[in-house]
C-alpha positions in Angstrom: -18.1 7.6 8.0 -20.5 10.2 6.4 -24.0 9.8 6.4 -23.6 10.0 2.0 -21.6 7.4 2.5 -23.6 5.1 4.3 -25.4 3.0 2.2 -29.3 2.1 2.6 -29.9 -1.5 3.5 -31.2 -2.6 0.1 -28.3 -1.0 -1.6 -25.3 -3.8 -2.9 -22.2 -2.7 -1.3 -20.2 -3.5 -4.8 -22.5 -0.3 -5.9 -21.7 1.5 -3.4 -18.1 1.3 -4.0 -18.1 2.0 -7.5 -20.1 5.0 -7.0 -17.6 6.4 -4.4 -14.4 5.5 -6.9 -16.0 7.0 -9.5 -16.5 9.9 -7.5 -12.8 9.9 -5.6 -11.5 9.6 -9.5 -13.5 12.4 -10.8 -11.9 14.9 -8.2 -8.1 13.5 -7.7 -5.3 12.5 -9.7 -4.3 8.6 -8.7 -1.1 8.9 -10.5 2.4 10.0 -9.3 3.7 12.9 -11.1 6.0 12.0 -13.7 10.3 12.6 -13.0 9.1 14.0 -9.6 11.4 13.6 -6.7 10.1 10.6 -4.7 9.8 13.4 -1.8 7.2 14.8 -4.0 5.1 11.7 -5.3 4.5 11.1 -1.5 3.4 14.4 -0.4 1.1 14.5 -3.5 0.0 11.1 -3.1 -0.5 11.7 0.6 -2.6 14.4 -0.2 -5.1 12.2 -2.2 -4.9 9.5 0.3 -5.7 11.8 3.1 -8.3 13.5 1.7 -10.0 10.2 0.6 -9.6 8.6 3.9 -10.7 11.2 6.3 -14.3 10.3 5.1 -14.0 6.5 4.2 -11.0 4.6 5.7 -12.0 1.4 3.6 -11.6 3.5 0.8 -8.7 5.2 1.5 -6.9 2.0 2.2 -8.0 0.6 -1.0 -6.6 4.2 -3.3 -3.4 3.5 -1.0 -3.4 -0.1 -3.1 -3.2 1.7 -6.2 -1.0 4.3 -5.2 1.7 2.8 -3.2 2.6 0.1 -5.9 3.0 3.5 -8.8 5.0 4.9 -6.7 7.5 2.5 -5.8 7.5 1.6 -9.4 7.7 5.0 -10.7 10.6 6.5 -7.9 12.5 2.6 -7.6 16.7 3.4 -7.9 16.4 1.7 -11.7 18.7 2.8 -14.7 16.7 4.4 -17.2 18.7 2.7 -20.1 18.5 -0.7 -18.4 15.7 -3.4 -19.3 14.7 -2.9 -16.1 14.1 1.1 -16.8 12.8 0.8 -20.1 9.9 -1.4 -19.4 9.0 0.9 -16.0 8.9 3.2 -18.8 6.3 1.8 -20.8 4.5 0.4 -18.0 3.8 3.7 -16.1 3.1 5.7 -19.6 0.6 2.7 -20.4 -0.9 3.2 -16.7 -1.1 7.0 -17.2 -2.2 7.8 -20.6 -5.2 5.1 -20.4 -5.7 6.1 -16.5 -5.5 2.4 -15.8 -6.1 1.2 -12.1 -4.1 -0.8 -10.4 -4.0 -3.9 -7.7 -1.3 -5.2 -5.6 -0.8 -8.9 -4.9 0.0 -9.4 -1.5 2.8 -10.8 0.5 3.2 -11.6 3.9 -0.2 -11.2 6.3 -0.2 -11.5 9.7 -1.3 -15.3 9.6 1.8 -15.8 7.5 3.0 -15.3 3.6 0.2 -16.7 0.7 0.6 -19.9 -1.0 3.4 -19.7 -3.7 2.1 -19.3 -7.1 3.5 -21.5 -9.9 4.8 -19.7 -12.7 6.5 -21.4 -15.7 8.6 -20.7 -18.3 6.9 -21.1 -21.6 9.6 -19.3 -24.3 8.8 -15.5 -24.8 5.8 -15.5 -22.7 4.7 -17.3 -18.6 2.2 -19.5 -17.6 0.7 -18.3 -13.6 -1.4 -20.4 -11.7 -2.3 -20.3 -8.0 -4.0 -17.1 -5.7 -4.1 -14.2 -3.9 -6.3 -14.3 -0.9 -6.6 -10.7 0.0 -6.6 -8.2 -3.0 -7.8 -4.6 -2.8 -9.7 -2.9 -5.5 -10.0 -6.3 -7.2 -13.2 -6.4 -8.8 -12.4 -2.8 -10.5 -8.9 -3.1 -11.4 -7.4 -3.1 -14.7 -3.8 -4.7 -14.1 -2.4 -6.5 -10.6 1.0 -6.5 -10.1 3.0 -8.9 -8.8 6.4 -11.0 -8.0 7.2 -15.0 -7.7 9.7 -17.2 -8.5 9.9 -19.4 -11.5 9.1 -22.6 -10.9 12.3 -23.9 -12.3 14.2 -21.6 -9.5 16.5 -19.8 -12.5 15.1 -16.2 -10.9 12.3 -14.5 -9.6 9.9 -12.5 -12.0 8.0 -9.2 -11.4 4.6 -9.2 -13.5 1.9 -6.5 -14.7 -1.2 -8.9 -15.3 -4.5 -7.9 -17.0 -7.6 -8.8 -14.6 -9.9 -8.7 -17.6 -9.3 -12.5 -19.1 -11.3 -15.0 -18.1 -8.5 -16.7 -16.9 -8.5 -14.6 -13.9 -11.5 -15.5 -11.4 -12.6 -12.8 -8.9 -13.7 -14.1 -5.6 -16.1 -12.6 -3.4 -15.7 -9.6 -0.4 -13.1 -10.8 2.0 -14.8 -8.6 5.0 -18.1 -7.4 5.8 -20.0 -4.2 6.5 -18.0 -0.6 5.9 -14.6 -3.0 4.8 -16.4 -3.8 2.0 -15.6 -0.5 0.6 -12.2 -1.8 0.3 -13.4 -4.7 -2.4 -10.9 -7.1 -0.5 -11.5 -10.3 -2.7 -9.2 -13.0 -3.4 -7.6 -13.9 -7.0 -7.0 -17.1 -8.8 -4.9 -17.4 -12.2 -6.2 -20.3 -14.1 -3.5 -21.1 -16.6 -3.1 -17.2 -17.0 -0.7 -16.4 -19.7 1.6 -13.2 -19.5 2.8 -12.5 -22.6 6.7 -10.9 -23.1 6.7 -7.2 -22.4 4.1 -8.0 -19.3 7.4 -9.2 -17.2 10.7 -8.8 -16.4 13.0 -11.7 -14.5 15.2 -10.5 -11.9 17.9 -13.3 -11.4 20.0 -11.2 -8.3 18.7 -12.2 -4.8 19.7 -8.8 -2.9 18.2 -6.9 -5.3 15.1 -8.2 -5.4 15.0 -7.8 -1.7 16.0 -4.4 -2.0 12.9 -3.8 -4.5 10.6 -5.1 -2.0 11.8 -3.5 0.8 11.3 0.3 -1.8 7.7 -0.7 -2.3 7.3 -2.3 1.3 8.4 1.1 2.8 5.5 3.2 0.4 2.9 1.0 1.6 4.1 2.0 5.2 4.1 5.9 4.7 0.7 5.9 2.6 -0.9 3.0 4.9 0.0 5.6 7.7 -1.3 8.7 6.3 -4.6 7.2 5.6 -5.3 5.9 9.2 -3.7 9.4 10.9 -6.6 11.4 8.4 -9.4 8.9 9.3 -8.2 9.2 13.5 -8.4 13.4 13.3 -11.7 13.3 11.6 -13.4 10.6 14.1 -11.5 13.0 17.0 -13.1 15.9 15.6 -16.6 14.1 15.7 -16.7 12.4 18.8 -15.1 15.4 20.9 -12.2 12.5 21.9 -9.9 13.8 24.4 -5.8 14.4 23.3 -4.0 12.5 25.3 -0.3 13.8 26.3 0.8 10.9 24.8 -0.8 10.9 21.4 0.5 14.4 21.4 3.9 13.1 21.4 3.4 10.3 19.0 2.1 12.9 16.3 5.4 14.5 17.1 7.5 12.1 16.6 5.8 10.1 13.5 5.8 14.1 12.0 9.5 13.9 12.4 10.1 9.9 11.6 8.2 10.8 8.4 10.8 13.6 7.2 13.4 11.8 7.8 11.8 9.3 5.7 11.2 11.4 2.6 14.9 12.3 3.2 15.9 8.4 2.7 13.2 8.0 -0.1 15.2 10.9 -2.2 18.7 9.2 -1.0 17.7 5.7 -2.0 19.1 6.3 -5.7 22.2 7.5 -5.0 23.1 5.8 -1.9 20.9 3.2 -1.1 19.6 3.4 2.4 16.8 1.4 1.4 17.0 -1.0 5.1 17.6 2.8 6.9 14.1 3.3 5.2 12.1 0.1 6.1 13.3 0.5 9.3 12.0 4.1 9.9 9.0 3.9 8.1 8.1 0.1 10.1 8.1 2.6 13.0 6.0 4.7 11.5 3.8 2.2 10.9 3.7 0.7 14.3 3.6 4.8 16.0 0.1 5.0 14.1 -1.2 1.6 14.6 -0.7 2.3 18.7 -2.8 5.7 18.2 -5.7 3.6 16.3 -5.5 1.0 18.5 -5.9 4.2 21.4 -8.7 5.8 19.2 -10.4 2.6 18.8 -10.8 1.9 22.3 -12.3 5.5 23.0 -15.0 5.3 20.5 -16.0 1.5 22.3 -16.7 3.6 25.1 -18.7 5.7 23.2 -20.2 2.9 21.9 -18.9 3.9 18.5 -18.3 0.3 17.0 -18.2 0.1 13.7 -15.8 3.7 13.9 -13.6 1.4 16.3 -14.1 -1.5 14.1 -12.4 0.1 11.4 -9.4 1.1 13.2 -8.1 -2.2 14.4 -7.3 -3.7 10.9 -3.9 -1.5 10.8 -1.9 -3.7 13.4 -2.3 -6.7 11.3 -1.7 -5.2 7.9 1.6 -6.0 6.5 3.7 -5.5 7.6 1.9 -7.1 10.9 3.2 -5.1 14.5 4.1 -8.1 15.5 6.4 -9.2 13.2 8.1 -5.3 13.3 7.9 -5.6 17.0 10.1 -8.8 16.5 12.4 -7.5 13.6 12.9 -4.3 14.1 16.0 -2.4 15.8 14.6 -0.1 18.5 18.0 1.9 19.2 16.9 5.1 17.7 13.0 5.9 17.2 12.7 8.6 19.7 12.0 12.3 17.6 14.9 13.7 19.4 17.2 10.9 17.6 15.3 11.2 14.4 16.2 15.4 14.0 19.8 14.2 15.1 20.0 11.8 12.6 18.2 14.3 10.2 20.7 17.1 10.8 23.5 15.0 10.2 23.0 13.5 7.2 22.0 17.0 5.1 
């Protein structure tokens, strides 16, 4: 972490924060370009995510939960003239042109998935109650978005809720020291209404899955790109030896992730979207080993709150041991990847 971004003793960490975002919004666009190839949203997102995480990996993680969730919505296989299409329209032009920031409700953590919410049915508009426990950039974002089932079980509902209502209570810092930077809070709907327009009910199973799979896959690729930056600059400024080994793993995630941008541009046409989980789950775990590595370098250093840092990526979701557990294993080597690449052009 740099020394600017240390903060003195006396100095709230929520300040801190905001002075940072305001600062990481004033130099880079945190919004996918608009009709981009989903090739291109990632490098470009990348970019920002990289550039923000080299410096501050709490922060970076925490412009990752913006970005990842735009992007999936923005590049997801949807039919422009469908419902569907036409309110991802107006969603992303509201999110652009008022340069809104975005939350993610969470899934599935390593200690297990959240307790449901309870969403009903009330005619045009839905009635949430229940809460998030871990929720990135939560005490600064505009809109969270989020899917749950109706409580009458007709169909499962994706949502675009405003944070601003006092029906939404904001809970405090989920971690401590540097993770603060992350403003990791919990969030609780109170008899929250979302009014029609602010959701759209998805009543078929597989593609719903397939939906959450897209986004699940972004989080992966940007998650990863935001620990590899933070790794390299804490290398550079510890003098860390380069193992043979982590030699090879930068190879092969390098290649893993091409072929991924491949599948992200296929996903449209052909689907591929389990193809993609699956390569970007081993992304996800290649990059969690190396921080893991890293991490245990700096200890010996005595480096511990740069170490500390690093081992948070094994158990964000996807956890590595639920990939280690779900994931097929028959092709990850790079050699397989540029086969696999080659043949599919």
């Amino acid at each position: 972490m740099n020394a600017a971004l240390q903060p003195p003793a006396e100095t709230p960490w929520a300040e801190v924060f905001r002075r940072e975002l305001a600062l990481v919004r004033s130099r880079h666009d945190l919004y996918p370009p608009a009709a981009a190839l989903p090739s291109v949203s990632l490098e470009k997102a990348s970019h920002t995510v990289r550039a923000v995480a080299a410096n501050c990996l709490p922060l970076g993680v925490a412009i990752v939960m913006h970005l990842y969730p735009l992007c999936a919505l923005q590049c997801a296989p949807l039919a422009t003239l469908s419902l569907a299409g036409f309110k991802r329209g107006l969603l992303m032009r509201a999110i652009r042109s008022r340069s809104l920031l975005v939350a993610n409700g969470g899934s599935e953590r390593s200690q297990g998935a959240h307790a449901p919410l309870t969403v009903i049915s009330q005619g045009d508009s839905l009635r949430v109650r229940g809460t998030f426990d871990y929720v990135s950039l939560a005490s600064v974002a505009d809109l969270v978005l989020f899917s749950a089932p109706l409580a009458d079980g007709t169909a499962q509902v994706f949502c675009a809720a405003h944070l601003s209502q006092p029906s939404v209570q904001i809970g405090e810092s989920r971690f401590s020291g540097r993770m603060q930077l992350a403003d990791t809070r919990s969030l609780t709907f109170v008899d929250h209404e979302l009014p029609r327009g602010r959701h759209l009910r998805i009543h078929d199973e597989r593609r719903e899955r397939c939906l959450f799979d897209y986004q699940r896959s972004w989080f992966h690729l940007l998650l990863a790109d935001a620990y590899l930056a933070r790794i390299e600059r804490l290398q550079q400024d510890w003098a860390l030896p380069y193992a043979a080994e982590h030699r090879l793993q930068l190879d092969e995630v390098a290649c893993l992730r091409r072929f991924a941008a491949q599948l992200l541009d296929q996903c449209g046409s052909g689907g591929r979207g389990t193809e993609l989980l699956h390569v970007t789950g081993i992304i996800k775990l290649r990059v969690s080993s190396m921080a893991q590595a890293t991490g245990d370098l700096l200890r010996a250093r005595r480096a511990l709150e740069d170490a500390d840092e690093l081992r948070y990526m094994r158990l964000q979701p996807t956890a590595d041991s639920q990939l280690i557990a779900s994931l097929p294993f028959g092709a990850t080597s790079a050699n397989n990847c540029s086969a696999s690449m080659g043949s599919k052009r």
